[in-house]
C-alpha positions in Angstrom: 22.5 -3.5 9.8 20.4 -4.4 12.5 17.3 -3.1 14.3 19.2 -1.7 16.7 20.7 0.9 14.4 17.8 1.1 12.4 16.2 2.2 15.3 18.5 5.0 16.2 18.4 5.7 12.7 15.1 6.9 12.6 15.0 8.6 16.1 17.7 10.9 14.7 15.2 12.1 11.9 12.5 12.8 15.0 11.1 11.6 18.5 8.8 8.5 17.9 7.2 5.7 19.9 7.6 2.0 18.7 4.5 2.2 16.6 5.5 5.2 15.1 9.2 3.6 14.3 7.1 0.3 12.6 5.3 2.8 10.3 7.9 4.4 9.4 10.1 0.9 8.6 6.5 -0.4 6.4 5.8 3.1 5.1 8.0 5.8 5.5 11.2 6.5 4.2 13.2 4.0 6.3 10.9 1.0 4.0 13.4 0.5 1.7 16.3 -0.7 4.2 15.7 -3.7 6.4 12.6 -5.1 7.8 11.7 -5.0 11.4 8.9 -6.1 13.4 7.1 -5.1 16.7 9.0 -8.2 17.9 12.0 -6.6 17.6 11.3 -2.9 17.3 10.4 -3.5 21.0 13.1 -4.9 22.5 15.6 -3.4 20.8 14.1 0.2 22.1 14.2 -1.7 26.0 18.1 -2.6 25.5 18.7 0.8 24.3 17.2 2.4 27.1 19.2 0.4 29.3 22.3 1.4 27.8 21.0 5.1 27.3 21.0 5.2 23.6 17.6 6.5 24.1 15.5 8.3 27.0 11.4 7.9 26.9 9.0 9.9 28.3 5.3 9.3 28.0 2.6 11.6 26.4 -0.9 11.7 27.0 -3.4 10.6 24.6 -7.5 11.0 24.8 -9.0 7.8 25.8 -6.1 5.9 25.4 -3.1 4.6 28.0 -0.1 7.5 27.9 2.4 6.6 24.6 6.2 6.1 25.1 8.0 8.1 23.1 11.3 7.8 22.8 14.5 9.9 21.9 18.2 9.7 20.5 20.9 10.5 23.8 24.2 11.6 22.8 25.1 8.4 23.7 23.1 6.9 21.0 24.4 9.1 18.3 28.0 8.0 19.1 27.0 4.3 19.4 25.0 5.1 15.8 27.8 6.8 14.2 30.2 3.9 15.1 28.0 1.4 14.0 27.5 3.3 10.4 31.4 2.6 10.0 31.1 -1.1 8.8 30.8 -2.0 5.1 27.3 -2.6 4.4 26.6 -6.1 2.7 25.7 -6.5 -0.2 21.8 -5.8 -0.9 19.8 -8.7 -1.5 17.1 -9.2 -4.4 14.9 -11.7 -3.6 11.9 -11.6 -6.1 8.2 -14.4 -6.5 7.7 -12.1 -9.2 10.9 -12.9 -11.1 11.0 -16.3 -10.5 7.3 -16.3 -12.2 8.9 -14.4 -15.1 11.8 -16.6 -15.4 9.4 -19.9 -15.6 6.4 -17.8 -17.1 6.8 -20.6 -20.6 5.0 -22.9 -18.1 2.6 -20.4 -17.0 -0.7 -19.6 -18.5 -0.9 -16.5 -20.8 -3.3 -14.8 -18.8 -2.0 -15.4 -15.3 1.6 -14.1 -16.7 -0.6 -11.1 -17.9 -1.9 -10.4 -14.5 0.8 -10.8 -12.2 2.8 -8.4 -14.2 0.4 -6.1 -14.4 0.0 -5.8 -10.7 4.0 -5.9 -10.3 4.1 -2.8 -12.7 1.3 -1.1 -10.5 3.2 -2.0 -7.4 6.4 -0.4 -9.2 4.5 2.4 -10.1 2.8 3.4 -6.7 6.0 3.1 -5.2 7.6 5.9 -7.8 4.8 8.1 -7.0 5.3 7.1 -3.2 9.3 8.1 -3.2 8.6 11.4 -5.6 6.1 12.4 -3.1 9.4 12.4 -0.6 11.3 14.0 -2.9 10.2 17.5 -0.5 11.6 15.8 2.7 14.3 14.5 0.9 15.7 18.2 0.1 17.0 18.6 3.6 20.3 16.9 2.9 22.4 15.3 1.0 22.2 11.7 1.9 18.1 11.8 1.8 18.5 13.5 -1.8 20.9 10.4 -3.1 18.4 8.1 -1.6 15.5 9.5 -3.2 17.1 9.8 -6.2 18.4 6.0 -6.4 15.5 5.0 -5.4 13.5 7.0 -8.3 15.9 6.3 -10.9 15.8 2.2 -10.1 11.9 2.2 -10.1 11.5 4.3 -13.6 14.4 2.0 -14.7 12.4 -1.0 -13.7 8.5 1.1 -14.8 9.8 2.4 -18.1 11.9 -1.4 -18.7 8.3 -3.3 -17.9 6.3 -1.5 -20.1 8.9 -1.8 -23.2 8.3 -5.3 -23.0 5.4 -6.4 -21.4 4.0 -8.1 -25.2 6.9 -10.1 -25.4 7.0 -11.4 -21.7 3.2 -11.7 -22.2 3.0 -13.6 -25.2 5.5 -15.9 -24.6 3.8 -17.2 -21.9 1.7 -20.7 -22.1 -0.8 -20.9 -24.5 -4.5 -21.5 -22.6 -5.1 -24.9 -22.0 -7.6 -25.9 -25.0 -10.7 -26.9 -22.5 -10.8 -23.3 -21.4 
């Protein structure tokens, strides 16, 4: 997938500017699929306008220059639906946290302790995060599965963490004796 498509993606759900696309890719329910910056949100919205995939009118806002706000054409939903036809790749793990886990014997006990701690809080506040969309998430199908993948992998991953967060922990390096 690529921003393009993730773009079109989200203006199908509602009209947005390029802002509003970026928070929804950091923290709305698009987050969980590929990452995009302003550096590409942006000129992936000006090539889509070109093409007319998109229109964009501005709105007014107090004190402020007008926003652009852009919308799906018809033309985009084709393009979008044609480009959903590929086999996705594979999904890709990458994961500081595991490689920390994986090599925590070299690691100081209490370091070990704290970085998964805060990895379990991260987990956490994203469970409570995706149940809060659980709401949204009723209008269809598609935004149901997602939800509920994404709710069964975190409490899969909470309830895994705090089974056996003593052993991880205390296998860990002993303290270095000057401490």
């Amino acid at each position: 997938m690529n921003v393009k498509t993730l773009c079109l993606g989200i203006l199908t759900v509602h009209e947005a500017s390029g802002y509003e696309i970026k928070k929804m890719v950091e923290d709305g329910m698009f987050s969980h699929f590929i990452d995009a910056s302003y550096g590409s949100i942006y000129p992936a919205l000006t090539h889509m306008l070109r093409e007319g995939l998109v229109t964009v009118r501005p709105e007014e806002q107090t004190g402020r220059p007008d926003k652009k706000v852009y919308a799906i054409t018809a033309k985009g939903r084709q393009w979008l639906g044609e480009a959903l036809l590929v086999m996705p790749a594979p999904d890709k793990f990458k994961s500081e946290f595991l490689f920390q886990m994986l090599l925590g014997q070299h690691i100081d006990a209490r370091h070990i302790a704290q970085v998964y701690d805060a990895q379990l809080a991260h987990l956490a506040g994203e469970l409570t995060r995706i149940e809060a969309c659980s709401a949204a998430a009723a209008q269809h199908p598609g935004a149901r599965f997602v939800n509920g993948y994404g709710r069964a992998v975190l409490t899969a991953a909470v309830d895994y963490m705090q089974a056996v967060r003593n052993e991880i922990v205390t296998g860990a390096a002993p303290r270095a004796a000057a401490e």
